[in-house]
N, C-alpha and C positions, 0 to 999 in steps of 0.2 A: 813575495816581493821584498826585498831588503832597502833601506834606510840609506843615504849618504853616510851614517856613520858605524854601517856595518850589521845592524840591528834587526830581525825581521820584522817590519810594519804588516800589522795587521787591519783587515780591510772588514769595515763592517757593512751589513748587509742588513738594512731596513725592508721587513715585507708590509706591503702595502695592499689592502684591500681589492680586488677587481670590481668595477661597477659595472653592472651592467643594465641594459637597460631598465631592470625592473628596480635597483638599487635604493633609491628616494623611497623615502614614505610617502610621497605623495602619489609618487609612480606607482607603489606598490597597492594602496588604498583605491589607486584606479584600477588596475586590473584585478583588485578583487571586486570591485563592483560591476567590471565587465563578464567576470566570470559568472559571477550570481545572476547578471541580467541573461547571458544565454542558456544559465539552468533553467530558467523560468519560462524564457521562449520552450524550451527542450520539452520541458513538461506539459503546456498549452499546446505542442504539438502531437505529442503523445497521447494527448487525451481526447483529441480529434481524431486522431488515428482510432483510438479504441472504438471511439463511438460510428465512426465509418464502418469499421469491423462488426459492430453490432446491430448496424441495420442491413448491412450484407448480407448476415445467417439470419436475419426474420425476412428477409426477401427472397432467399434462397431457400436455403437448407432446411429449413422451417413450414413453407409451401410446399417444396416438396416432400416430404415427411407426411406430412397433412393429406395429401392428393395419395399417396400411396396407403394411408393409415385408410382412409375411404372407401379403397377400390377394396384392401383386404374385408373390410368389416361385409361389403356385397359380395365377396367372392363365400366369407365363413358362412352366411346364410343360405348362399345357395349348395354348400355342401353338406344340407341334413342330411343327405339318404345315405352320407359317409360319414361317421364320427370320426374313423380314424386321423382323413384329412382336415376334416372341420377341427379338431384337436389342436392340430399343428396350425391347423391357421389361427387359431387362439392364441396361441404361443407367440406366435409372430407380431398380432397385434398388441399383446402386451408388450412385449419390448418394445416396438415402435413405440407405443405412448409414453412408454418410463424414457425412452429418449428425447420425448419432445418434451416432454416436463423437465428433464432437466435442463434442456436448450433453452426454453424459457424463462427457469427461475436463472439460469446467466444472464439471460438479455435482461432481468430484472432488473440484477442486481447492479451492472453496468450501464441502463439506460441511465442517459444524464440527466441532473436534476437539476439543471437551469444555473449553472457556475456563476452567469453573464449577471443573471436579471435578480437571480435571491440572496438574502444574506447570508452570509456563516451562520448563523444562531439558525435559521430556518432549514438549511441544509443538514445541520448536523442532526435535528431535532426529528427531521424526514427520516432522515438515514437509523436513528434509533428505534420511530416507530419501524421500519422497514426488517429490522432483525428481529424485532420480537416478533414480527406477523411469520417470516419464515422460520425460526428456530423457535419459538414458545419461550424462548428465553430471556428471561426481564431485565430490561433497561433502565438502571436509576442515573437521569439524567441530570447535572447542574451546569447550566450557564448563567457566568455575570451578565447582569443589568448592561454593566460598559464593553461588551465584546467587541461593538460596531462592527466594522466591513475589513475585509483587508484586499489582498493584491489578488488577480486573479489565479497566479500561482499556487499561491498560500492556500489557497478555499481548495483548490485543486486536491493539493498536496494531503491538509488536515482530511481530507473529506475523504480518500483511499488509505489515510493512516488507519482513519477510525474503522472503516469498511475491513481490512485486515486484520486488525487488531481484533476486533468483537468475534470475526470469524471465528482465526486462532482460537480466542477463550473459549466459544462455544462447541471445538471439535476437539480439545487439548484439555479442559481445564477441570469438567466434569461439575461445573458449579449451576447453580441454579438460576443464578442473577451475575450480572457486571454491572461496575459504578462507572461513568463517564463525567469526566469535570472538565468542563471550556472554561479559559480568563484569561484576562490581559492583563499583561504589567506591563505600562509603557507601549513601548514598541514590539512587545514579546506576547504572544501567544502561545498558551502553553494547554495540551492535551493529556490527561493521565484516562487510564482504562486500567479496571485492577476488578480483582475476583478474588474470594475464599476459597478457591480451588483445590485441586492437589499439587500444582505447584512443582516445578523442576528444577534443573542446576543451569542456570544462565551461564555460567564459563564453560561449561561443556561444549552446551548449543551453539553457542556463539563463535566458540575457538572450531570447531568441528563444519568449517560453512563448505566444503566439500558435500559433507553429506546433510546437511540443509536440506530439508523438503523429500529425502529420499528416507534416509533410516531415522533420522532425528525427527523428522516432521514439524519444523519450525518454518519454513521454505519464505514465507511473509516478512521474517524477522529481519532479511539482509534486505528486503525491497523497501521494508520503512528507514531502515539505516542510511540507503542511496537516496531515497527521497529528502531524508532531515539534511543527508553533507551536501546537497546539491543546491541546498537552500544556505545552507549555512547557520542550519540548526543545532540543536542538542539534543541527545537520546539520552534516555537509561532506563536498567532493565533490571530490577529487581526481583527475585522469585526464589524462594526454597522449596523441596520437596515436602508436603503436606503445611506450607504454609500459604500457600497463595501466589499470586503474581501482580504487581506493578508496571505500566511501562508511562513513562513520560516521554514528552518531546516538545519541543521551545520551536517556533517558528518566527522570522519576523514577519510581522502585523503591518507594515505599510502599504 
């Protein structure tokens, strides 16, 4: 566009931000606390879910197990005058039972330990005798005096962190003991779990989550990750090859 006096006027061009609904800090401060409050429902339903799932297989699959582990044990007996068959039915009944033993140290390890009614410090302290009794493997536990209660999210969430976490160490880590340290700062609850282990390459593992749980055999380590950001927690993961492992995580505590 040119000038009355010949000249080409140049036309400037102010860009200006798009607001959108979520633009405002304050807008934005609300829908992070809306988002936080439906991870929280997400997770209380979740874990309903789980516990519905695990009295399904002791009412089922469990019973039934049991009723056929039964009939075989009177079937092996009445085939003395056959070893060959009485053999096989030996066989059988061994697997059954290594079945059902491990169907129930699952429903163990997943029956609920009263989310509603106990505190954190009680549940976490359950859940530690609870791995030594199944792994032999010692638990040096520290919780502060001031942990108090938190959300029921939270209990939720620290209470299958720690459950995974211990696992991992005692099928990964090759150590003889794990440290477990609960404490509050503020409104922050913070969990660390560490062993003198042998210890591996955390950027591997971590970058490699395709193969999570399949070659790498860390398969835990992305379901404590989704549980910390769903919360809107902190992770880290410290670990070298023949040095050990660290993992921490910051929960809020309200």
């Amino acid at each position: 566009m040119r000038r009355p006096d010949g000249r080409r006027a140049t036309r400037r061009f102010e860009a200006r931000a798009w607001r959108g609904p979520f633009a405002t800090g304050d807008s934005l401060q609300r829908h992070d606390a809306e988002a936080r409050a439906a991870s929280r429902r997400l997770l209380a339903t979740s874990e309903r879910e789980l516990q519905r799932i695990v009295l399904d297989m002791h009412d089922g699959p469990v019973q039934d197990i049991f009723a056929a582990l039964s009939q075989l044990q009177v079937l092996e007996r009445a085939l003395a005058g056959d070893p060959p068959s009485q053999k096989r039915a030996q066989q059988a009944i061994g697997l059954l039972e290594r079945a059902l033993g491990e169907i129930r140290d699952f429903i163990g390890a997943f029956r609920p330990p009263g989310f509603e009614r106990r505190p954190l410090d009680a549940i976490i302290e359950g859940l530690a005798v609870q791995h030594e009794t199944l792994t032999n493997q010692v638990v040096e536990l520290t919780v502060t005096p001031d942990l108090g209660d938190c959300a029921l999210a939270t209990k939720i969430a620290m209470y299958r962190i720690l459950q995974e976490a211990l696992a991992n160490g005692h099928r990964h880590s090759g150590a003889a003991r794990q440290r477990v340290d609960v404490s509050r700062r503020g409104q922050t609850i913070s969990l660390t779990v560490s062993d003198e282990g042998k210890g591996f390459d955390p950027k591997r593992v971590l970058a490699r989550e395709a193969d999570v749980g399949v070659e790498g055999g860390h398969f835990g380590l992305r379901g404590i990750q989704d549980r910390v950001a769903m919360l809107g927690g902190t992770f880290s993961l410290n670990s070298a090859i023949g040095r050990g492992t660290s993992l921490t995580i910051t929960l809020p505590g309200e």
